[in-house]
C-alpha positions, 0 to 999 in steps of 0.5 A: 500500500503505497500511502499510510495515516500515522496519528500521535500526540507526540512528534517522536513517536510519529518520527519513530513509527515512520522510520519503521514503516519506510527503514532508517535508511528511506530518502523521505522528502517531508513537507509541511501540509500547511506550505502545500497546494494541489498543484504542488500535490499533482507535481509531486504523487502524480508523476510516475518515475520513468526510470521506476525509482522508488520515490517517500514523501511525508505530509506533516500535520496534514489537517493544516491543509487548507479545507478542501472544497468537493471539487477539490476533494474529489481531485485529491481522491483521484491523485491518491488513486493514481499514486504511482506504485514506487511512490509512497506516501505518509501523511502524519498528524501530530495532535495536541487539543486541550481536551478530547472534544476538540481532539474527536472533533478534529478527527471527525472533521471534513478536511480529515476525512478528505485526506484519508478517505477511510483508509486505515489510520495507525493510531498512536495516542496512547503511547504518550500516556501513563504507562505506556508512555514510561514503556515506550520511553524504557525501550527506546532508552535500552536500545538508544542509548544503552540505559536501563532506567526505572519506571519511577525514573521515567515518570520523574522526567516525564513530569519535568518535562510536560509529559511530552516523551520527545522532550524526555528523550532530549534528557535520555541523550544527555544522560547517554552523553554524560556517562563514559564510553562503554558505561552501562547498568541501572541509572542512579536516582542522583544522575536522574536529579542532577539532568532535571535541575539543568532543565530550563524547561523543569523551572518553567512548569514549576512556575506555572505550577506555581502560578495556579498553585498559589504559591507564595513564591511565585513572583520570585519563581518568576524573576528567576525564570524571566532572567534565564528565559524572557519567553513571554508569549510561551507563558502567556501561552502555557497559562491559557492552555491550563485555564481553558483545561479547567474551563473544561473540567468545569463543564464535564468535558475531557482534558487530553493529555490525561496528566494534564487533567490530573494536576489541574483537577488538583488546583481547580478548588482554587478556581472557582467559575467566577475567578477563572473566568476573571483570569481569562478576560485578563489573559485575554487583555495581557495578551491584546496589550503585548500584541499591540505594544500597549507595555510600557518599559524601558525595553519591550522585555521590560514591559512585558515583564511589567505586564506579566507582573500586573497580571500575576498580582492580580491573580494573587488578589483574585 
């Protein structure tokens, strides 16, 4: 079968899967779906070789794509079914929604559909959770990396790093970088600690943990990570991602990944509705001021840190 759907939620995963789909050795030509046209489409799938070279393209984030009228998606059915034989196409998604609704409702929608015209879709989703997540990242890390790492270990750096396995696979490498030539065995709990303390991306969700925690240290968390780290918009970011999770959570509605939902069903007691919804019209203003250069400062990081600093007081007050 000359075209293939991989669906993760996790970037490595899919690179994973694609790599043992088409071998390590496979001349892949990726392109982004959302820099692609049907006449660029056509040019690629739609030439047979002359010479019956064996041709892999990979189509990343492919619901990207613009939304295809029926003219146009009868078009693209027509070049799937014509795909040259030495030609292999696979089309991957990663997908990351705050909750399962919008994740199902992707999944259901129009341009989905058009792409994959009820082939069968390998779906990875639940790699990238719980256990089967520390499973997948203690084989990956045996065979990588030459590294046996406990479960407990696993979890540690899955927590530190957003439970996103491709980030923790940035520390397993690290690990394996660390230790001297031929060095094997189990990996020590300080070896463990001493990767996650140098993980700027560890005092990141410890702020923002911190932030929906209301944690007294929270401005002095913030000083710290701001002068390491000036990334306002990925705060800003961050912070409406966990406030419409419990949005979310207040509704009924699923939050995807599942750890997520857990640590924000930890904190929702402090976010009663009319406080939340306080936060996300302020969210919403911080944001409109930053984009538009309403921050005053002596440079725009200064200002951004200001308004960042207003923001958190207010929420401190809430």
């Amino acid at each position: 079968m000359p075209r293939h759907y991989i669906i993760a939620r996790d970037p490595l995963i899919i690179a994973e899967a694609v790599e043992k789909l088409l071998g390590p050795a496979a001349a892949v030509e990726k392109h982004h779906a959302a820099d692609l046209d049907l006449e660029t489409i056509f040019n690629q799938l739609g030439t047979a070789d002359l010479f019956a070279a064996e041709r892999c393209f990979q189509y990343i984030d492919f619901l990207d794509f613009k939304l295809l009228s029926k003219k146009d998606s009868d078009r693209l059915a027509a070049i799937f079914a014509k795909l040259p034989a030495e030609t292999t196409l696979v089309c991957t998604q990663v997908l990351e929604y705050a909750t399962r609704g919008e994740e199902t409702k992707a999944l259901n929608g129009q341009t989905y559909k058009r792409w994959t015209l009820d082939a069968p879709v390998t779906d990875l989703r639940q790699l990238s959770e719980g256990s089967q997540a520390v499973n997948w990242l203690k084989q990956r890390a045996r065979q990588r990396y030459n590294l046996d790492i406990g479960p407990n270990q696993l979890t540690r750096l899955l927590n530190a790093n957003d439970d996103r396995p491709a980030l923790v696979d940035g520390e397993l490498k690290k690990l394996w970088m660390l230790r001297s030539e031929g060095q094997a065995g189990q990996v020590a709990d300080a070896e463990i600690t001493a990767i996650i303390s140098q993980n700027p991306g560890a005092r990141f969700y410890e702020l923002v943990d911190a932030i929906l925690g209301g944690n007294p240290q929270l401005f002095r968390k913030l000083g710290i990570w701001y002068s390491a780290e000036p990334e306002t918009y990925r705060l800003v970011n961050e912070l409406k991602r966990r406030f419409l999770g419990l949005l979310a959570l207040s509704r009924g509605e699923q939050v995807m990944p599942p750890f997520l939902a857990n640590q924000l069903r930890n904190v929702q007691r402090r976010w009663p509705g009319p406080r939340l919804a306080l936060a996300l019209r302020g969210l919403a203003e911080l944001e409109y001021n930053l984009k538009s250069g309403r921050t005053t400062g002596e440079t725009s990081k200064a200002g951004e840190f200001s308004a960042l600093q207003l923001y958190l007081a207010g929420l401190a007050r809430g």
